[in-house]
Backbone atoms as SQL, in Angstrom:
CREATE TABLE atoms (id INTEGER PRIMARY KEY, chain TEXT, resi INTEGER, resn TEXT, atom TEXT, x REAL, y REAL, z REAL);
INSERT INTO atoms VALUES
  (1, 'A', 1, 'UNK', 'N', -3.764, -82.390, 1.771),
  (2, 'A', 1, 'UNK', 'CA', -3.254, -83.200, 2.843),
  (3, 'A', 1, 'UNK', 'C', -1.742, -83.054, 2.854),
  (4, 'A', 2, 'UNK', 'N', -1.419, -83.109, 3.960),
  (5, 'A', 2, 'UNK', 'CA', 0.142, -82.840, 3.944),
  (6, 'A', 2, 'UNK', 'C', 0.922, -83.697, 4.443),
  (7, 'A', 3, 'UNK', 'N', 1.881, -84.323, 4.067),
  (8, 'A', 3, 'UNK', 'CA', 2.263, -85.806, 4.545),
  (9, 'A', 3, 'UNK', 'C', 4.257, -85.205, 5.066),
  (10, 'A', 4, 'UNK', 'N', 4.748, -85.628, 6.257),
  (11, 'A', 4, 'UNK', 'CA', 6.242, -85.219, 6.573),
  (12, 'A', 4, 'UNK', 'C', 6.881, -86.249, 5.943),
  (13, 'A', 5, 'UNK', 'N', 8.250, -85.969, 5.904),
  (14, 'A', 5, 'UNK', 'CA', 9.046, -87.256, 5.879),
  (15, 'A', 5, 'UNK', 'C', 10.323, -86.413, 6.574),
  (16, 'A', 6, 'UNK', 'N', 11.299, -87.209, 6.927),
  (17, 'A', 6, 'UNK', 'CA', 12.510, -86.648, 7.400),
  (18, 'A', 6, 'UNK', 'C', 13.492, -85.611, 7.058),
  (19, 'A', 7, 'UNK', 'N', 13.413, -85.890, 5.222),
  (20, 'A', 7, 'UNK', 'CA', 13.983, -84.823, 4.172),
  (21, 'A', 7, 'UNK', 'C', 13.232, -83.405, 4.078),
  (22, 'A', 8, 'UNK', 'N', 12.124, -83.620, 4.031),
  (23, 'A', 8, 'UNK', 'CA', 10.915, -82.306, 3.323),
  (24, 'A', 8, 'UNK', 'C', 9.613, -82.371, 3.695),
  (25, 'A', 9, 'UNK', 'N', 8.671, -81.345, 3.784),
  (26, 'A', 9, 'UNK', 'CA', 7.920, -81.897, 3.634),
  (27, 'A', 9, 'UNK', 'C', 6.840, -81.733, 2.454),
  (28, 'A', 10, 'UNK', 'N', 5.933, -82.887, 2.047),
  (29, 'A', 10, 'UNK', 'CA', 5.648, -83.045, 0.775),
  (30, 'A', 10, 'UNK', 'C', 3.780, -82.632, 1.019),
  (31, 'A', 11, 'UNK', 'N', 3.401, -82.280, -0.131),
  (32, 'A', 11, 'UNK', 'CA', 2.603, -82.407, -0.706),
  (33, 'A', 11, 'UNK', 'C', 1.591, -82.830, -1.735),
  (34, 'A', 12, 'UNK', 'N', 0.214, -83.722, -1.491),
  (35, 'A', 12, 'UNK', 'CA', -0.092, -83.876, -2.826),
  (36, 'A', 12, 'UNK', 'C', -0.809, -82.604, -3.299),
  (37, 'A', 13, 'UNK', 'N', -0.448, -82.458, -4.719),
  (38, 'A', 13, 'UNK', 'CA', -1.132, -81.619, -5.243),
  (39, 'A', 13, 'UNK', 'C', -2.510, -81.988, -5.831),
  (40, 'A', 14, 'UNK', 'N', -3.645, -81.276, -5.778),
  (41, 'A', 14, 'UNK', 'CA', -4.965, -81.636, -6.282),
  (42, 'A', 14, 'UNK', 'C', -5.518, -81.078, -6.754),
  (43, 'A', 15, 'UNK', 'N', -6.716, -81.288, -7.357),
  (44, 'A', 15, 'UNK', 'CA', -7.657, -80.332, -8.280),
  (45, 'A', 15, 'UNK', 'C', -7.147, -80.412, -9.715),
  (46, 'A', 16, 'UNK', 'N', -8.215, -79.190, -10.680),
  (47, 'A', 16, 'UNK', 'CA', -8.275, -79.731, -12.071),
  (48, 'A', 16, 'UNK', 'C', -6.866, -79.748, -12.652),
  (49, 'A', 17, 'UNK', 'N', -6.730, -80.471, -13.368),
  (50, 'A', 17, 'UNK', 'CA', -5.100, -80.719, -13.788),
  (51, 'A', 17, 'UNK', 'C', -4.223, -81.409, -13.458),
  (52, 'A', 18, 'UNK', 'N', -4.657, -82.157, -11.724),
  (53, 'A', 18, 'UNK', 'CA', -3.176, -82.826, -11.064),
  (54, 'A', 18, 'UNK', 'C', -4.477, -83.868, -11.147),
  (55, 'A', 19, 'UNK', 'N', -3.408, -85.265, -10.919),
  (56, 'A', 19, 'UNK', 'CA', -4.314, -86.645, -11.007),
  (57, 'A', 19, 'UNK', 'C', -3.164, -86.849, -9.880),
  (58, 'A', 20, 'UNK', 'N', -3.422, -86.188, -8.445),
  (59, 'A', 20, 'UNK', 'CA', -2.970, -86.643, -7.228),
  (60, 'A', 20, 'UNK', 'C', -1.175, -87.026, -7.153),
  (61, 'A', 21, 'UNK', 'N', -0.831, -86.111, -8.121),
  (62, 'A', 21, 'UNK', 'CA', 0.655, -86.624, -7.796),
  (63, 'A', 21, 'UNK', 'C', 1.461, -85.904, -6.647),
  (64, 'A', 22, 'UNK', 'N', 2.333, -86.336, -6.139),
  (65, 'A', 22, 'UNK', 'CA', 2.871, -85.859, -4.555),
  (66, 'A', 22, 'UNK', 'C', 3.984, -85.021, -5.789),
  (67, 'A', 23, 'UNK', 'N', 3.953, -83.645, -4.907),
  (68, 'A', 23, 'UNK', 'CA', 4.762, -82.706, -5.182),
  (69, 'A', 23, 'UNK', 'C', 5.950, -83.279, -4.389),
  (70, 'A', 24, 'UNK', 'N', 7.348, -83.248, -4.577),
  (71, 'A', 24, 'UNK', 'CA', 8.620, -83.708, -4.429),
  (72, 'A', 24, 'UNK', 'C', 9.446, -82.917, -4.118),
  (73, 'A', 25, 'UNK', 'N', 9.453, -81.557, -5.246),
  (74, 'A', 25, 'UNK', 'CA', 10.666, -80.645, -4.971),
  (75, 'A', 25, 'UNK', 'C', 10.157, -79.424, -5.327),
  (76, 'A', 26, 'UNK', 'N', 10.156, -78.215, -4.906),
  (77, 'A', 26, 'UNK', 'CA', 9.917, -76.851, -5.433),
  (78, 'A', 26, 'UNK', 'C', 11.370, -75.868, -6.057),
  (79, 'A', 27, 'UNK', 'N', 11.718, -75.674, -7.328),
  (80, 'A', 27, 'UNK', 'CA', 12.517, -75.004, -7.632),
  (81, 'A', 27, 'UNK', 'C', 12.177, -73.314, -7.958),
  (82, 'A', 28, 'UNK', 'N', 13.337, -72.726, -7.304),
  (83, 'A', 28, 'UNK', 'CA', 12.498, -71.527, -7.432),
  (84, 'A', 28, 'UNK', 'C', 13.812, -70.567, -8.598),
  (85, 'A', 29, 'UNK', 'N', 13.682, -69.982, -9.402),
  (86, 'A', 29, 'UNK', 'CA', 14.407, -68.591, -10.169),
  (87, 'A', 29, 'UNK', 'C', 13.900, -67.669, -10.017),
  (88, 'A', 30, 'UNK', 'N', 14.940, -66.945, -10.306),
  (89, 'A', 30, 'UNK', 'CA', 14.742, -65.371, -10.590),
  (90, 'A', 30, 'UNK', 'C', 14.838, -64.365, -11.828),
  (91, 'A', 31, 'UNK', 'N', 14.169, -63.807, -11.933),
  (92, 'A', 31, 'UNK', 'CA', 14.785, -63.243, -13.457),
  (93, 'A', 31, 'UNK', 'C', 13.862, -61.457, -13.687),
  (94, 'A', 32, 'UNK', 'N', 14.009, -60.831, -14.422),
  (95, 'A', 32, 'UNK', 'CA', 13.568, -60.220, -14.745),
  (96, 'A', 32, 'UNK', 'C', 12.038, -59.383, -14.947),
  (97, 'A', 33, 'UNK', 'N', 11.774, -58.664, -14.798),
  (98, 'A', 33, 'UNK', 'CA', 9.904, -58.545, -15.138),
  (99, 'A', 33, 'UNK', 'C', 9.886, -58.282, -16.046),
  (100, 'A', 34, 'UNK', 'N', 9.046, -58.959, -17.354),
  (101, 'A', 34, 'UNK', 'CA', 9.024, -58.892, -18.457),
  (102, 'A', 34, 'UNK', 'C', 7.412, -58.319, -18.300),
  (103, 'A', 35, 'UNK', 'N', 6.614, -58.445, -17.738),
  (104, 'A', 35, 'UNK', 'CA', 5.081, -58.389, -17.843),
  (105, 'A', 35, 'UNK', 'C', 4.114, -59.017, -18.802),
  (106, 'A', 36, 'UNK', 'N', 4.882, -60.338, -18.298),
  (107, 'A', 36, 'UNK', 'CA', 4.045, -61.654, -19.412),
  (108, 'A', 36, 'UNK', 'C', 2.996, -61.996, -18.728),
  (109, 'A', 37, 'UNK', 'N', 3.110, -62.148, -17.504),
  (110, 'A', 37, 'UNK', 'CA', 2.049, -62.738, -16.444),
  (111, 'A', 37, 'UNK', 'C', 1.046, -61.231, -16.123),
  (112, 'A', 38, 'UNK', 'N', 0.625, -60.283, -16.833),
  (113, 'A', 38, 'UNK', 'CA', -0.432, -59.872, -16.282),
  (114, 'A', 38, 'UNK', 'C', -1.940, -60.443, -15.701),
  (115, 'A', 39, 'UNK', 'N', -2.236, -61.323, -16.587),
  (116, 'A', 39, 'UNK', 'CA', -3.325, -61.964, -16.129),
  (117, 'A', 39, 'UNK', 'C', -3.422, -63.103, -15.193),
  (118, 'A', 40, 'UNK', 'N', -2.063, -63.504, -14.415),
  (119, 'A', 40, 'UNK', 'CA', -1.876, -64.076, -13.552),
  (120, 'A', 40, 'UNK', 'C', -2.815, -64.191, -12.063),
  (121, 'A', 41, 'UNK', 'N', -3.235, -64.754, -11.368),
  (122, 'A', 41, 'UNK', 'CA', -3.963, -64.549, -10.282),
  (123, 'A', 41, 'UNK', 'C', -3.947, -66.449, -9.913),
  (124, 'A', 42, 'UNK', 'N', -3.987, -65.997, -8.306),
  (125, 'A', 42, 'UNK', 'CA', -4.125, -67.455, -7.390),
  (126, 'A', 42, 'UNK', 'C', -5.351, -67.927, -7.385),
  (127, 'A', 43, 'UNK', 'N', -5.860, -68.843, -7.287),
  (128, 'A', 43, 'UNK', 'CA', -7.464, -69.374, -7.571),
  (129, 'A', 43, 'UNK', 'C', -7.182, -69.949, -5.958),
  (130, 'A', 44, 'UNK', 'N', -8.772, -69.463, -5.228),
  (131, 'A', 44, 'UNK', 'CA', -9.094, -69.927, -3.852),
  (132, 'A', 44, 'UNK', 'C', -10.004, -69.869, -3.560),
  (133, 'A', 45, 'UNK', 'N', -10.462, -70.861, -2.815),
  (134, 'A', 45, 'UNK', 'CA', -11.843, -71.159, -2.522),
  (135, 'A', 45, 'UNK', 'C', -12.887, -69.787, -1.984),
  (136, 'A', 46, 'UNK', 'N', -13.997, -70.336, -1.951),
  (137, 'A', 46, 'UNK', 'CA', -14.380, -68.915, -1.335),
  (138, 'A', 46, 'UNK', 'C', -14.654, -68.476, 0.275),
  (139, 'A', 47, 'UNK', 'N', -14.076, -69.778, 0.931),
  (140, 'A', 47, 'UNK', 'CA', -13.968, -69.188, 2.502),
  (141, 'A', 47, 'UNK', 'C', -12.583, -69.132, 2.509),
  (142, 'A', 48, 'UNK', 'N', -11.601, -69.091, 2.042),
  (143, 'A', 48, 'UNK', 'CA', -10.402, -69.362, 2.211),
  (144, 'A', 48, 'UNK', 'C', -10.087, -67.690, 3.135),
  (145, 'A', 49, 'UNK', 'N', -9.073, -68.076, 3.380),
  (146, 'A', 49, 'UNK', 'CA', -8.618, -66.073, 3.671),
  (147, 'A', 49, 'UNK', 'C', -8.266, -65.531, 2.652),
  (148, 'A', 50, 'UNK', 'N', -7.387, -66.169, 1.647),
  (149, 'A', 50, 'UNK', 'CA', -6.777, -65.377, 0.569),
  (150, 'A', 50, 'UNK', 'C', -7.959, -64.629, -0.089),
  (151, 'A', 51, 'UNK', 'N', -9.030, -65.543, -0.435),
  (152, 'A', 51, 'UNK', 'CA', -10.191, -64.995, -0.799),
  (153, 'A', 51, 'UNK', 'C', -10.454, -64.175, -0.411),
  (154, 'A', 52, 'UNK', 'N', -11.218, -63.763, 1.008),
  (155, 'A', 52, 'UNK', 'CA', -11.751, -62.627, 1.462),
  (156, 'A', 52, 'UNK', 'C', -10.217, -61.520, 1.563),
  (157, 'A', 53, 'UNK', 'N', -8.912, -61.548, 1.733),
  (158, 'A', 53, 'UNK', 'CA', -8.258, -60.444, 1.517),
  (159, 'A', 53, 'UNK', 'C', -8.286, -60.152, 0.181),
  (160, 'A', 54, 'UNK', 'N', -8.526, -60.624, -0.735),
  (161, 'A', 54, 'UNK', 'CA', -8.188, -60.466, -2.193),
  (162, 'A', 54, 'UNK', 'C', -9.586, -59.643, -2.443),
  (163, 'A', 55, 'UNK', 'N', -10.558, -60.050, -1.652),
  (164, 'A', 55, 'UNK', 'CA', -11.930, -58.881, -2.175),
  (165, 'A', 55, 'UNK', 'C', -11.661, -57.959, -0.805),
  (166, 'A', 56, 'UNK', 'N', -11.145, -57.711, 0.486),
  (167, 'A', 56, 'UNK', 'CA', -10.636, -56.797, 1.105),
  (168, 'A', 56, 'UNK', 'C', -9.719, -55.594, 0.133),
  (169, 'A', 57, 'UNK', 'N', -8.484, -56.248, -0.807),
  (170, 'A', 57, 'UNK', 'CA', -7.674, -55.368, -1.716),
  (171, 'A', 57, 'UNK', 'C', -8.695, -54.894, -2.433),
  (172, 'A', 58, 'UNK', 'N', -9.596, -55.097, -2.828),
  (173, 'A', 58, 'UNK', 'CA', -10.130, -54.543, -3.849),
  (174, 'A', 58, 'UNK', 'C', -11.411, -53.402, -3.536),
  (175, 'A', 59, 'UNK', 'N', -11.981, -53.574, -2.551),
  (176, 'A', 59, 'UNK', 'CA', -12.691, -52.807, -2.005),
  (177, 'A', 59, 'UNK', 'C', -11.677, -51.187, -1.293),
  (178, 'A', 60, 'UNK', 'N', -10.318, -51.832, -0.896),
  (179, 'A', 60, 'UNK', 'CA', -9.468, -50.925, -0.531),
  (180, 'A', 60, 'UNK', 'C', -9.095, -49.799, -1.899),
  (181, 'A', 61, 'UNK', 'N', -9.049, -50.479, -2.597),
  (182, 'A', 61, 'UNK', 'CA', -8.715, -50.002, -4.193),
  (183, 'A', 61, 'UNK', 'C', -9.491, -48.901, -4.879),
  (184, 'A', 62, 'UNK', 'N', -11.097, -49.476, -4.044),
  (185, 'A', 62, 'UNK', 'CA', -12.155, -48.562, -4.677),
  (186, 'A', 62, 'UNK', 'C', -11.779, -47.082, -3.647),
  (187, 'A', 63, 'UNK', 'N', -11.847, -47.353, -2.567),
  (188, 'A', 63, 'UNK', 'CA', -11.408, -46.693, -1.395),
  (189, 'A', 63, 'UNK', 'C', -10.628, -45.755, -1.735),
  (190, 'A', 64, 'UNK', 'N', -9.536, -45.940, -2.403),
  (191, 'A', 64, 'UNK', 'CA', -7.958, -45.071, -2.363),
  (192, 'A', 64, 'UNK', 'C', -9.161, -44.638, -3.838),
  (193, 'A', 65, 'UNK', 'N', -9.297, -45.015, -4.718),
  (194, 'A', 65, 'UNK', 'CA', -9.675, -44.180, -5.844),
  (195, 'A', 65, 'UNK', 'C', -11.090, -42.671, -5.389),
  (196, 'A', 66, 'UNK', 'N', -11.889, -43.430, -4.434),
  (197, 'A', 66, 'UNK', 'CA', -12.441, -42.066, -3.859),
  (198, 'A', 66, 'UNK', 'C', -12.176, -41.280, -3.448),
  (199, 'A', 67, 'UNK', 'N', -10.824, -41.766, -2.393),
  (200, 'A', 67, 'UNK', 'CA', -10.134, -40.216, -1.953),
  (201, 'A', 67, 'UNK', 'C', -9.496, -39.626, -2.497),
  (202, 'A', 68, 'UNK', 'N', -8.964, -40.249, -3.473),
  (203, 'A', 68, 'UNK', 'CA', -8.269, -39.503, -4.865),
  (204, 'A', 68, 'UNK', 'C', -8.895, -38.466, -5.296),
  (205, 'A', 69, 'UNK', 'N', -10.363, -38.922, -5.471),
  (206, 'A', 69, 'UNK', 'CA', -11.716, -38.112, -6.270),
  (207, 'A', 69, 'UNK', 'C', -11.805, -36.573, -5.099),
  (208, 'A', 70, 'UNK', 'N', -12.082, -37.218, -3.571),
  (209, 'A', 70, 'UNK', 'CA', -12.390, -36.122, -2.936),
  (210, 'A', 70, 'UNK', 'C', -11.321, -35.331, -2.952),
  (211, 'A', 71, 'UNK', 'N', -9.707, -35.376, -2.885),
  (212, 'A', 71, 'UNK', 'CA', -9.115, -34.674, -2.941),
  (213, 'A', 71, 'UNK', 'C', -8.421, -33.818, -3.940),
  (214, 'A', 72, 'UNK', 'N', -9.347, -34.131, -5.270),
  (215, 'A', 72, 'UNK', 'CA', -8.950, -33.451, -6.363),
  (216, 'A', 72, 'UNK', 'C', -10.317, -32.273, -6.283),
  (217, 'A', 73, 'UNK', 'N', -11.385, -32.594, -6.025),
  (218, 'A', 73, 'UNK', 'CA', -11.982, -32.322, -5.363),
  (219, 'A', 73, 'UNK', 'C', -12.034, -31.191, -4.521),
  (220, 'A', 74, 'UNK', 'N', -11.490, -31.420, -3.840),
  (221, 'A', 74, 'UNK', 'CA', -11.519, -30.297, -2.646),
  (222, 'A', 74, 'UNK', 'C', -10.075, -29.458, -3.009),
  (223, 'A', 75, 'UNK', 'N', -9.269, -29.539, -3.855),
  (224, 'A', 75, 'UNK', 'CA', -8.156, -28.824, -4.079),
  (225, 'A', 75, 'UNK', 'C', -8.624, -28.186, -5.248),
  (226, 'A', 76, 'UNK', 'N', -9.790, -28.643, -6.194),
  (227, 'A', 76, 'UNK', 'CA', -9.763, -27.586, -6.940),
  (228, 'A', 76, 'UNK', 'C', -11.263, -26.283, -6.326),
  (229, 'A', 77, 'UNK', 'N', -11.871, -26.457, -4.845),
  (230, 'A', 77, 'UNK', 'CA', -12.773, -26.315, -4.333),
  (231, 'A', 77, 'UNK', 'C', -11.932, -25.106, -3.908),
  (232, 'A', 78, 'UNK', 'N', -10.482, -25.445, -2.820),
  (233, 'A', 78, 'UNK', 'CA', -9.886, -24.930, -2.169),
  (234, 'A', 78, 'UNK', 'C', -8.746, -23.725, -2.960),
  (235, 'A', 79, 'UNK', 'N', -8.565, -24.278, -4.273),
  (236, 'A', 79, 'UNK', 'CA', -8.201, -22.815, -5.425),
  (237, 'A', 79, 'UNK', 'C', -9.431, -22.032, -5.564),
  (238, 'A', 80, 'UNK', 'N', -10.507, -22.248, -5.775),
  (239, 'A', 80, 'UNK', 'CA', -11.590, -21.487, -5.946),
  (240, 'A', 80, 'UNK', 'C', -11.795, -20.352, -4.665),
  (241, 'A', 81, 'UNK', 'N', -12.017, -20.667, -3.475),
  (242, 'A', 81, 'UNK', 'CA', -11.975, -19.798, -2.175),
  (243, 'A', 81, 'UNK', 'C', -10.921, -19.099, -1.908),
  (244, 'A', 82, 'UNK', 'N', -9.616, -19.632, -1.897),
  (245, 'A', 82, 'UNK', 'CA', -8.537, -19.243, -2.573),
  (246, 'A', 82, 'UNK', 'C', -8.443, -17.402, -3.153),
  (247, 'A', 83, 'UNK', 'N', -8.918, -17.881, -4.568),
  (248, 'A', 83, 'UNK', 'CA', -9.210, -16.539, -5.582),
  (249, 'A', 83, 'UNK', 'C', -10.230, -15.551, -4.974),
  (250, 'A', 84, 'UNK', 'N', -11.272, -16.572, -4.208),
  (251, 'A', 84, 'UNK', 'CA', -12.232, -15.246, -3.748),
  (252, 'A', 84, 'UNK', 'C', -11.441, -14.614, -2.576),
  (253, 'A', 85, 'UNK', 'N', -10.787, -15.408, -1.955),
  (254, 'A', 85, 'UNK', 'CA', -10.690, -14.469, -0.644),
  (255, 'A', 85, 'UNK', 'C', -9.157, -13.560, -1.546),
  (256, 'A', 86, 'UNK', 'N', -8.500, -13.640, -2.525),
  (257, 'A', 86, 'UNK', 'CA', -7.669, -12.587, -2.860),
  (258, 'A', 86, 'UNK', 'C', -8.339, -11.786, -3.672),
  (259, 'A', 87, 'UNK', 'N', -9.665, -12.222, -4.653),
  (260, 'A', 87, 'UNK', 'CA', -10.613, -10.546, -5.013),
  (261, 'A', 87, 'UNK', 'C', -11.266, -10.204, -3.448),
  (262, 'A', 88, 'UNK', 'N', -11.599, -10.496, -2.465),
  (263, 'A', 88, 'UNK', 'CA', -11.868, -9.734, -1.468),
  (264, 'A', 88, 'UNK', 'C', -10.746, -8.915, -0.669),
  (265, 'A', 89, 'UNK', 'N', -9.633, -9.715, -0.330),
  (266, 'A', 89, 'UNK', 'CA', -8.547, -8.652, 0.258),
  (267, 'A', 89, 'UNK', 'C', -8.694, -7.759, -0.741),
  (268, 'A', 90, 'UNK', 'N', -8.401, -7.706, -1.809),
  (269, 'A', 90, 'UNK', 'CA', -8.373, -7.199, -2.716),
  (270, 'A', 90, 'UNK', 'C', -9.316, -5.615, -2.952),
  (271, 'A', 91, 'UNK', 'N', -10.574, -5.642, -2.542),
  (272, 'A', 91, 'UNK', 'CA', -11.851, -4.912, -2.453),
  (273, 'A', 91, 'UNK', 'C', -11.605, -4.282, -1.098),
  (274, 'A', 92, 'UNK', 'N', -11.015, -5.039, -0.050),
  (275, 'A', 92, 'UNK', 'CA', -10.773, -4.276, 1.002),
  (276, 'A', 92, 'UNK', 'C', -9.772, -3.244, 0.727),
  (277, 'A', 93, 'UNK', 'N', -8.628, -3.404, 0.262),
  (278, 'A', 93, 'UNK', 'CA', -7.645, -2.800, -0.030),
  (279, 'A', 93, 'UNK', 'C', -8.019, -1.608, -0.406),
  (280, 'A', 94, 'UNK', 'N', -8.616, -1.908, -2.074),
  (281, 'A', 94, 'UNK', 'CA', -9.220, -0.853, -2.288),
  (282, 'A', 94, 'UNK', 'C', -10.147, 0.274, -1.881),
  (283, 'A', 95, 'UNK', 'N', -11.130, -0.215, -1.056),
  (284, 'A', 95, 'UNK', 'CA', -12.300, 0.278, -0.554),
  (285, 'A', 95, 'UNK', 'C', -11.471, 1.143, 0.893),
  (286, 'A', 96, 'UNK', 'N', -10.587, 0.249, 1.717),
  (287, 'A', 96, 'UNK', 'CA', -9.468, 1.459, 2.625),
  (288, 'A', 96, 'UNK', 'C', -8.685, 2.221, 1.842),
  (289, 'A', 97, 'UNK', 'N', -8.541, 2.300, 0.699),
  (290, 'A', 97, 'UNK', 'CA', -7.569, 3.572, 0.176),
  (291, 'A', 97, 'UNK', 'C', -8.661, 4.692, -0.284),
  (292, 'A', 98, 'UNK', 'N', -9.508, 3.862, -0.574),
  (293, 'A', 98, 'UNK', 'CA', -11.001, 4.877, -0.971),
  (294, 'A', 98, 'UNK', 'C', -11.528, 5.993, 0.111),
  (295, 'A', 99, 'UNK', 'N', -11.320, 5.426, 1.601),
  (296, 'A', 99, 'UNK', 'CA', -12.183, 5.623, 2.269),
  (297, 'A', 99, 'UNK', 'C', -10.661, 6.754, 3.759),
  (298, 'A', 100, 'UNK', 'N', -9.637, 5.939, 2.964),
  (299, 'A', 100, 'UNK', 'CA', -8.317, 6.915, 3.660),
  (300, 'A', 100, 'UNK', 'C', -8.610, 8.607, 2.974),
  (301, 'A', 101, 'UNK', 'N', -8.534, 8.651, 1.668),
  (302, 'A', 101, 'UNK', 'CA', -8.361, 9.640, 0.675),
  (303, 'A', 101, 'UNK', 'C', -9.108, 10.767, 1.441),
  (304, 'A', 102, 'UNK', 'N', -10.895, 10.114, 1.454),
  (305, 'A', 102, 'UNK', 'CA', -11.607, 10.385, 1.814),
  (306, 'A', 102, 'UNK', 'C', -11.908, 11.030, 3.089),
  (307, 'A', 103, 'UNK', 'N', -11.392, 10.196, 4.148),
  (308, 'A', 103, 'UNK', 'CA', -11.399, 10.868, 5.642),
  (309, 'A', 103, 'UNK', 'C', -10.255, 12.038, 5.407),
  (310, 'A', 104, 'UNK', 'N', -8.900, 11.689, 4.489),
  (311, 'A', 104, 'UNK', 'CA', -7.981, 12.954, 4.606),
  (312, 'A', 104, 'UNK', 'C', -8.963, 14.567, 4.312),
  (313, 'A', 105, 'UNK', 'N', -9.194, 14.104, 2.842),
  (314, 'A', 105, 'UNK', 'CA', -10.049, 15.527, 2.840),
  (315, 'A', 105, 'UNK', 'C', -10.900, 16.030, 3.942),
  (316, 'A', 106, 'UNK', 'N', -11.744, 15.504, 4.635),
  (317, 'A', 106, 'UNK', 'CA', -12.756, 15.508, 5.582),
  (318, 'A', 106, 'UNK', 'C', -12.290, 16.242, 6.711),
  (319, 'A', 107, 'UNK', 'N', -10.410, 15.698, 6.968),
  (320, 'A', 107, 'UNK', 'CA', -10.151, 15.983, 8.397),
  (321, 'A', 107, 'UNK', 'C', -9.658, 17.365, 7.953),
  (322, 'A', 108, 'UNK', 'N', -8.498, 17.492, 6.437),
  (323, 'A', 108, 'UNK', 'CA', -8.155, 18.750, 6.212),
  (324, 'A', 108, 'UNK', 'C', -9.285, 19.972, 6.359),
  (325, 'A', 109, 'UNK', 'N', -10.873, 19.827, 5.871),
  (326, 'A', 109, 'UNK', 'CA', -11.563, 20.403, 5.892),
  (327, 'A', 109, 'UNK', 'C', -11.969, 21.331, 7.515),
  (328, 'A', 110, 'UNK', 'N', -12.396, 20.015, 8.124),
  (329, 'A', 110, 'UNK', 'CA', -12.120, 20.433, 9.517),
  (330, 'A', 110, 'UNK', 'C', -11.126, 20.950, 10.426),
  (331, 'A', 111, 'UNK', 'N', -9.865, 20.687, 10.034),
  (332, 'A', 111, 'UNK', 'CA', -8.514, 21.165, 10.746),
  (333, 'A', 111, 'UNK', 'C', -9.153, 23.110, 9.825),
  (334, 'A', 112, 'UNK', 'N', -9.116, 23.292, 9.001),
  (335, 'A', 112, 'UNK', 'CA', -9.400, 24.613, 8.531),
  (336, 'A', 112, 'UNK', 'C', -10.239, 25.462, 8.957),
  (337, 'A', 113, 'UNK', 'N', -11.935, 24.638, 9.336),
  (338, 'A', 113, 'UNK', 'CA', -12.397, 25.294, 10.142),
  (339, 'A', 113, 'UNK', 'C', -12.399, 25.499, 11.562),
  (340, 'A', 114, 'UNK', 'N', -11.731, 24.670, 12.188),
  (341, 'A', 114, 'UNK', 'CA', -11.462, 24.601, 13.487),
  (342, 'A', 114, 'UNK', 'C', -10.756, 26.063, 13.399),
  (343, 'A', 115, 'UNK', 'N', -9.072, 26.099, 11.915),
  (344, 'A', 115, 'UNK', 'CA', -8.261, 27.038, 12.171),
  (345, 'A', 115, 'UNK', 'C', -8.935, 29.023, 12.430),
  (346, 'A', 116, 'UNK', 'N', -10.164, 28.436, 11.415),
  (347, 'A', 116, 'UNK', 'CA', -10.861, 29.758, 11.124),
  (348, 'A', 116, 'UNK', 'C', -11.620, 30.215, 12.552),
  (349, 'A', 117, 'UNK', 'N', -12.347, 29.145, 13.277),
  (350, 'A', 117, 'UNK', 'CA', -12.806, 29.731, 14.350),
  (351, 'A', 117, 'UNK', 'C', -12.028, 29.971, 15.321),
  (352, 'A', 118, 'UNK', 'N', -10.857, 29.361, 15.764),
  (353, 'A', 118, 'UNK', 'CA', -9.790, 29.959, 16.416),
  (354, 'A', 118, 'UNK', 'C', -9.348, 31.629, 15.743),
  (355, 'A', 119, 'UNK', 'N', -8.758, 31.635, 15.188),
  (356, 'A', 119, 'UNK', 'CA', -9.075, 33.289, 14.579),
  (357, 'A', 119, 'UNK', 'C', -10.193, 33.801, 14.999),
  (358, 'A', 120, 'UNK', 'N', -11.501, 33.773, 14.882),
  (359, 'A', 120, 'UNK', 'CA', -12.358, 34.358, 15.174),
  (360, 'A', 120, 'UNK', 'C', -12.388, 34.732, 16.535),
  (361, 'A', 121, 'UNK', 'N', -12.265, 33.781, 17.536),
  (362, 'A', 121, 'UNK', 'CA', -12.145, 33.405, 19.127),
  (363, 'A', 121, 'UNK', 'C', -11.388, 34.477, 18.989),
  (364, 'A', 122, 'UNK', 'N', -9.904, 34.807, 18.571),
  (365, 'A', 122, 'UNK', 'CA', -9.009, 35.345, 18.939),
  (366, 'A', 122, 'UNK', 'C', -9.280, 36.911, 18.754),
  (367, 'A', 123, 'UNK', 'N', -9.998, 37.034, 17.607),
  (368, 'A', 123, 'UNK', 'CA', -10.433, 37.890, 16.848),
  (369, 'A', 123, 'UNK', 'C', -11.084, 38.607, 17.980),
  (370, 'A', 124, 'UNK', 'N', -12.257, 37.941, 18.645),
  (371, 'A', 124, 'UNK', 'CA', -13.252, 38.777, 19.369),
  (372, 'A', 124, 'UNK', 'C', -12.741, 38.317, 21.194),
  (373, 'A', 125, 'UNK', 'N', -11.365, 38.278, 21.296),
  (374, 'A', 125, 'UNK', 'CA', -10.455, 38.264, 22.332),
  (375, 'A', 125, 'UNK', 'C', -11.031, 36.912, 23.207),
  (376, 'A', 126, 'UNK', 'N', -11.786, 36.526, 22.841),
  (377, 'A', 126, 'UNK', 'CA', -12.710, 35.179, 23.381),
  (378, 'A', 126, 'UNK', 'C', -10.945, 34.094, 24.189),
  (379, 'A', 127, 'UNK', 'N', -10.384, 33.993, 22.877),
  (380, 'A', 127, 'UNK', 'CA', -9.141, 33.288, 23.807),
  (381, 'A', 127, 'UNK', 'C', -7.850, 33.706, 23.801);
């Protein structure tokens, strides 16, 4: 319940621990993080909002930790395809220097006999 007055406005405080005394003044400091309060947390009902955002954070939490998962995931998926497709350039590379070598001889062969039947042509006045 929340009660005004002209100065402030006040509150009683309630529940386990307070025996209904009107809160008066809030002092606030500052200081340092020591990490004394880890186990700290707000206690709230269970329709409250704080409630349902506080199991919203946490479901978010699980959330960010899955995509964490998928994207370690898929980056060590995406090094893997990665390597294959550089042993395949790789096989191509090779397999066109294989297959260059190859047509060279083939064409030298033919440029020779082409040269020989030209001689011949010429030979038997044909051209």
């Amino acid at each position: 319940m929340w009660l005004s007055s002209r100065v402030a406005s006040r509150r009683w405080a309630t529940g386990p621990g307070w025996s209904n005394y009107p809160m008066l003044s809030v002092e606030k400091a500052y200081s340092e993080v020591r990490g004394e309060l880890g186990g700290f947390y707000k206690l709230v009902g269970q329709d409250e909002t704080d409630s349902r955002l506080d199991q919203g954070i946490e479901v978010l939490k699980d959330i960010l930790v899955a995509v964490k998962e998928v994207n370690t995931n898929l980056g060590g998926k995406m090094d893997s395809m990665l390597d294959k497709q550089d042993e395949l350039l790789n096989e191509v590379k090779d397999a066109r220097k294989d297959l260059k070598s190859y047509m060279d001889q083939r064409l030298g062969r033919i440029e020779e006999t082409i040269a020989d039947m030209k001689v011949a042509l010429k030979t038997k006045g044909i051209i």
